[in-house]
C-alpha positions as CSV (number, residue, x, y, z in Angstrom):
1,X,84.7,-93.7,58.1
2,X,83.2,-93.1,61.4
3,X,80.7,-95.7,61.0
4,X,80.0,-97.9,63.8
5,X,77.8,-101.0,63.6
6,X,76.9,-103.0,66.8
7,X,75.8,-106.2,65.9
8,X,73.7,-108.9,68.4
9,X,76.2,-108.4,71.2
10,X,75.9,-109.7,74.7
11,X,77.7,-108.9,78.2
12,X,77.9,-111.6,80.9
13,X,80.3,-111.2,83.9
14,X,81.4,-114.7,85.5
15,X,82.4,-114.6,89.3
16,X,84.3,-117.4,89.7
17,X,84.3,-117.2,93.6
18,X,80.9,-118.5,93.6
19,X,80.4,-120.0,90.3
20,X,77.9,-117.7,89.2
21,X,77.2,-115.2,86.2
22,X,75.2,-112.3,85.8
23,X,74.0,-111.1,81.8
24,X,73.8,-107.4,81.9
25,X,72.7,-106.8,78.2
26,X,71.9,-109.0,75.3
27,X,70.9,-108.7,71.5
28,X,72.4,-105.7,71.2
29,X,72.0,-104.3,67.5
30,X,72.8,-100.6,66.5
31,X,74.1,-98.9,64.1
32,X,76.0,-95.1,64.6
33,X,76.2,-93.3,61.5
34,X,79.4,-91.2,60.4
35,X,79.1,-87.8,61.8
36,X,76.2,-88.7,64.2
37,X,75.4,-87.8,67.6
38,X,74.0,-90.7,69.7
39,X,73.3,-90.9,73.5
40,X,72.9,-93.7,75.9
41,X,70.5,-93.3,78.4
42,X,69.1,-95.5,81.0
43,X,68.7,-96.4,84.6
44,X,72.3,-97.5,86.5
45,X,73.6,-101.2,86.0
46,X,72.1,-101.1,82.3
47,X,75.6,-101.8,80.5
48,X,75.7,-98.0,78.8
49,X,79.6,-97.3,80.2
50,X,80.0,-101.4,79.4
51,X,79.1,-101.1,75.7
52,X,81.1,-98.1,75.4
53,X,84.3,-99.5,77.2
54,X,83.3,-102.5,74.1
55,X,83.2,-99.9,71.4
56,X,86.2,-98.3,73.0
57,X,88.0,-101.8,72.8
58,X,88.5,-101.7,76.6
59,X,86.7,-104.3,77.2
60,X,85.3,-107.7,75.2
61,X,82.0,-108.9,74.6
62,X,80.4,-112.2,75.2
63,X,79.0,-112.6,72.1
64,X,78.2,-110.6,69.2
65,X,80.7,-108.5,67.7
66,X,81.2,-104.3,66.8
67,X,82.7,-103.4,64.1
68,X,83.9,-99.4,63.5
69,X,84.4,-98.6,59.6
70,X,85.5,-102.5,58.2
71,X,87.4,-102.8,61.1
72,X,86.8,-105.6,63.7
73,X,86.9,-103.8,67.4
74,X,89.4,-106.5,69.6
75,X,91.3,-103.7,71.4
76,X,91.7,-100.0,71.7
77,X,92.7,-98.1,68.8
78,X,93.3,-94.1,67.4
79,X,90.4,-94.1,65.6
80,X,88.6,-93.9,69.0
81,X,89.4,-91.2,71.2
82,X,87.7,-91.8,75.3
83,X,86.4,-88.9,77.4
84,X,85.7,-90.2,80.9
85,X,83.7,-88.9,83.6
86,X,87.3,-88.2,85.7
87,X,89.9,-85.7,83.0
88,X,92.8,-87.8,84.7
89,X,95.2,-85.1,83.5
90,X,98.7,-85.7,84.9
91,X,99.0,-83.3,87.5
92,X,103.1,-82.7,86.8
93,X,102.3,-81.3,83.3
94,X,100.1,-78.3,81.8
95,X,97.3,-78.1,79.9
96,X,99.1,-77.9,76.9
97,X,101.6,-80.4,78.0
98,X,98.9,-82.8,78.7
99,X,97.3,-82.9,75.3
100,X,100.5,-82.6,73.5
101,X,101.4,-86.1,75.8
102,X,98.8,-87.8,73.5
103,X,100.3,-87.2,70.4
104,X,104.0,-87.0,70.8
105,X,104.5,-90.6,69.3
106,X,103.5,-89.1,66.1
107,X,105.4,-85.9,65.7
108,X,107.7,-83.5,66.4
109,X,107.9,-81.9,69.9
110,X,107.1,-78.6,68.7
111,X,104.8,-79.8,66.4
112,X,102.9,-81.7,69.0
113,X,102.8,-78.7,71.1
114,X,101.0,-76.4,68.2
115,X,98.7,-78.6,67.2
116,X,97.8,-79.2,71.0
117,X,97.2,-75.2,71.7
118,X,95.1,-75.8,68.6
119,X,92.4,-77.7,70.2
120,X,92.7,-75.9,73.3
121,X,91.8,-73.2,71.7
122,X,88.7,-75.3,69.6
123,X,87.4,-75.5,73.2
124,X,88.4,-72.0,74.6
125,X,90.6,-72.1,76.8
126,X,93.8,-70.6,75.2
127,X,94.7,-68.3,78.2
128,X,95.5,-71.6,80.2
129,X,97.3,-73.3,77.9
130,X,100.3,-72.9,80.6
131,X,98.1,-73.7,83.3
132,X,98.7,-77.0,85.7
133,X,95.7,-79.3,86.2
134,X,95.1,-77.5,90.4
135,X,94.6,-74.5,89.1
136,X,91.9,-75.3,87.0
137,X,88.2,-75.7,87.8
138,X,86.2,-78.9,87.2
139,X,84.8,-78.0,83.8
140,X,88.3,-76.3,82.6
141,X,89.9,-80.2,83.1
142,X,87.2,-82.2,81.0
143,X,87.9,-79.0,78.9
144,X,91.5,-80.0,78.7
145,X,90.6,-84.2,78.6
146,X,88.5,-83.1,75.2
147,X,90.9,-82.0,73.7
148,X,93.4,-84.6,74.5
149,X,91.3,-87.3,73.1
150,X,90.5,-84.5,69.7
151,X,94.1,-84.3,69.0
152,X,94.4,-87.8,68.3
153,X,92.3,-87.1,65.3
154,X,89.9,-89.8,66.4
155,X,87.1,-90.9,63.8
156,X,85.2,-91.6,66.9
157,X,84.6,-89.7,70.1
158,X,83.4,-91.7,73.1
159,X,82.2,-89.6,76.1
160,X,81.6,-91.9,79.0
161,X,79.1,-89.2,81.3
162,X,81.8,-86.7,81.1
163,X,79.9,-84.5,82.5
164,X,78.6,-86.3,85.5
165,X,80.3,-85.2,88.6
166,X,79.7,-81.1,87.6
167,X,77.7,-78.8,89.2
168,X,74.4,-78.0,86.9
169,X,75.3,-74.7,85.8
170,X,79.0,-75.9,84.5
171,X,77.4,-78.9,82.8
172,X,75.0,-76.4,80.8
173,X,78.1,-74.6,79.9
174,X,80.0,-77.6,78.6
175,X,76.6,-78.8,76.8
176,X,77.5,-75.5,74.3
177,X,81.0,-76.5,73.8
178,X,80.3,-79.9,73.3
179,X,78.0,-79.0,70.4
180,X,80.4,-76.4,69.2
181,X,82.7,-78.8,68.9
182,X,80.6,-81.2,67.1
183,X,79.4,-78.7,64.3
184,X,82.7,-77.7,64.2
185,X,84.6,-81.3,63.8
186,X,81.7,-83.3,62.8
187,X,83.4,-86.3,64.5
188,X,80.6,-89.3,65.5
189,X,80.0,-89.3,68.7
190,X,78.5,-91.6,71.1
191,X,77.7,-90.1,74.5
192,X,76.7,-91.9,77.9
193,X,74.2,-90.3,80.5
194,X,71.7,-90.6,82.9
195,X,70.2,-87.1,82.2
196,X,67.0,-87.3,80.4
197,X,67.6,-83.3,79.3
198,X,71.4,-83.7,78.4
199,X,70.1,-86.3,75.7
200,X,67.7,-84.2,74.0
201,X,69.8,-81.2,74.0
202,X,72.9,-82.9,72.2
203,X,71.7,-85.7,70.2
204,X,70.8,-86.9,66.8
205,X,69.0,-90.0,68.4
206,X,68.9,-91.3,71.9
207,X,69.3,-94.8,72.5
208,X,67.1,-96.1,75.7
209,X,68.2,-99.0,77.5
210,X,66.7,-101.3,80.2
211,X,67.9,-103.2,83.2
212,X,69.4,-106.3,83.5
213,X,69.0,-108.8,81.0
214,X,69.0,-105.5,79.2
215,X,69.4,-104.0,75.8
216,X,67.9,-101.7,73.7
217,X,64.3,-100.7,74.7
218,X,63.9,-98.4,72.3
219,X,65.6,-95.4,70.0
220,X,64.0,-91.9,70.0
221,X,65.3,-89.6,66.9
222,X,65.4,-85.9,68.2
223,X,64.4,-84.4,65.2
224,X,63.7,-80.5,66.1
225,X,66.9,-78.1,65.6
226,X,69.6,-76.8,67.3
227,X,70.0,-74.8,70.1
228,X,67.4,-76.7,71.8
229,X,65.5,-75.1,75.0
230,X,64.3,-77.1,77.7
231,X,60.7,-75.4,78.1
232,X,59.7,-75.9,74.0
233,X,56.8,-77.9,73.6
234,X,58.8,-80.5,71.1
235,X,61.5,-80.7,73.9
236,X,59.2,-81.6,76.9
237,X,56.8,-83.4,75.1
238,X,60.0,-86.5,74.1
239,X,60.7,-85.8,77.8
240,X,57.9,-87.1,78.6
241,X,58.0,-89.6,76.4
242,X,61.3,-91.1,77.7
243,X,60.7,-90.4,80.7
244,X,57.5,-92.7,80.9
245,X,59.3,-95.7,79.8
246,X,62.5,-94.9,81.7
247,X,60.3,-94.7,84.7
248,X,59.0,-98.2,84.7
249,X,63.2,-99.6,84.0
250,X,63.7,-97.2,87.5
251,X,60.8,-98.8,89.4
252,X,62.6,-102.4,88.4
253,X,65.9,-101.1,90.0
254,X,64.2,-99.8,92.9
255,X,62.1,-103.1,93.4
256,X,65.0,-105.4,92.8
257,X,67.0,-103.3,95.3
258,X,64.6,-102.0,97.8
259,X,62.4,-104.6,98.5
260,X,59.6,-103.6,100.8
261,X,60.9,-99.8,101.1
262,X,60.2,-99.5,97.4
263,X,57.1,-97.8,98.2
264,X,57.2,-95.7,100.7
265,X,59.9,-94.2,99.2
266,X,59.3,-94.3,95.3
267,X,57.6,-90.8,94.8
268,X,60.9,-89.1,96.6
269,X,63.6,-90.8,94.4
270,X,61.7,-91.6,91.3
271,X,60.2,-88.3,89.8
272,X,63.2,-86.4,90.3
273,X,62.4,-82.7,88.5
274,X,66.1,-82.6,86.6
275,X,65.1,-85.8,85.3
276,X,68.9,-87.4,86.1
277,X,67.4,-91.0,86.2
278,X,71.0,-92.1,87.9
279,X,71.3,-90.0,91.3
280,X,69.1,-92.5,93.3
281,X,70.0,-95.6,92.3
């Protein structure tokens, strides 16, 4: 339960306006362990929101197949829950509205309605359990989209860089309720980002991977314990360690893309100090 096993999958996308096709990963093999926190990290165009969209069943791969428990994933299903980087709460409804939405298919109004000011309160914000979507801040709405996709009792949480468009000081806020939430649930979760830090401060293992033909470069396990502060000499010495072969999939980007401006201009965008390998490119 909770298991998910990624086996030798591949991604092509066919434009048939030209009659070409592009491979964004290939030979994809990993396996997520029940209860495990994984993250995907890597430069932009590597396939980490397009494997998870596969996982999520939202979209199909080329070849290769994922599997989540002994299930076969061919469409979406309850026993994944999605948190993308936009809550898209309905506006018309409140926060409490919105989660009980989810799971009103599978009981009672009232009942849907507890059990949704439940997991608002598993991520804190039982004082706006009454509030609409516009009159709550950034980080209150992916707030509100967690605990959508937690009331659906999901064996699998997939967090598509949920965390992406927040300002720095609300994303280190959110880190703590994310792993609140995972001690708390102990759902698997598997977590896309482009921020070097993020990773090590909420995984179990962080899964690197490259540019196009990608796939997996290589899997670091974060092994010191929880909380986790940026300026310990475990945590920035796998920083660096990412962060030297993360640097050579960037310069690839950059090359590919830039093409004589690559380097006049690689010191400015590729050592960036936050490490968020994804602003740039």
């Amino acid at each position: 339960m909770g298991r998910v096993d990624i086996a030798n999958v591949k991604k092509t996308f066919e434009n048939k306006e030209n009659a070409s096709s592009f491979t964004v990963f290939e030979n994809v093999d990993l396996t997520v362990e029940p209860g495990e926190f994984v993250s995907l990290l890597g430069p932009s165009g590597c396939g980490k929101s397009t494997l998870l969209n596969i996982v999520a069943g939202l979209d199909r791969a080329t070849a290769g197949k994922v599997q989540v428990g002994e299930r076969i994933v061919k469409e979406p299903g309850s026993d994944r829950g999605v948190v993308f980087q936009e809550a898209a709460l309905m506006p018309w409804l409140t926060a409490v509205e919105n989660v009980a939405f989810a799971i009103r298919k599978k009981m009672k109004k009232t009942e849907a309605t507890e059990r949704a000011k439940e997991f608002l309160k598993l991520v804190h914000l039982s004082k706006f359990v009454d509030a609409y979507p516009h009159e709550l801040s950034g980080g209150m709405k992916q707030r509100v989209a967690i605990a959508r996709a937690l009331a659906m009792d999901p064996e699998i949480l997939l967090m598509d860089e949920p965390f992406g468009a927040l300002d720095e000081q609300t994303r280190t806020m959110l880190h703590r309720e994310v792993q609140f939430i995972w001690e708390e649930t102990r759902k698997t979760i598997i977590f896309v980002t482009h921020n070097i830090r993020e990773a090590i401060m909420l995984s179990d293992r962080i899964v690197l991977m490259g540019t196009r033909p990608g796939g997996i470069r290589k899997i670091f396990p974060v092994n010191f314990p929880r909380p986790r502060t940026p300026s310990s000499q475990e945590f920035t010495k796998l920083e660096a360690e990412i962060m030297e072969i993360l640097g050579g999939e960037i310069e690839k980007v950059m090359r590919e893309e830039m093409g004589d401006d690559f380097h006049s201009k690689k010191a400015s965008l590729l050592y960036s100090t936050h490490r968020d390998m994804g602003d740039n490119i």
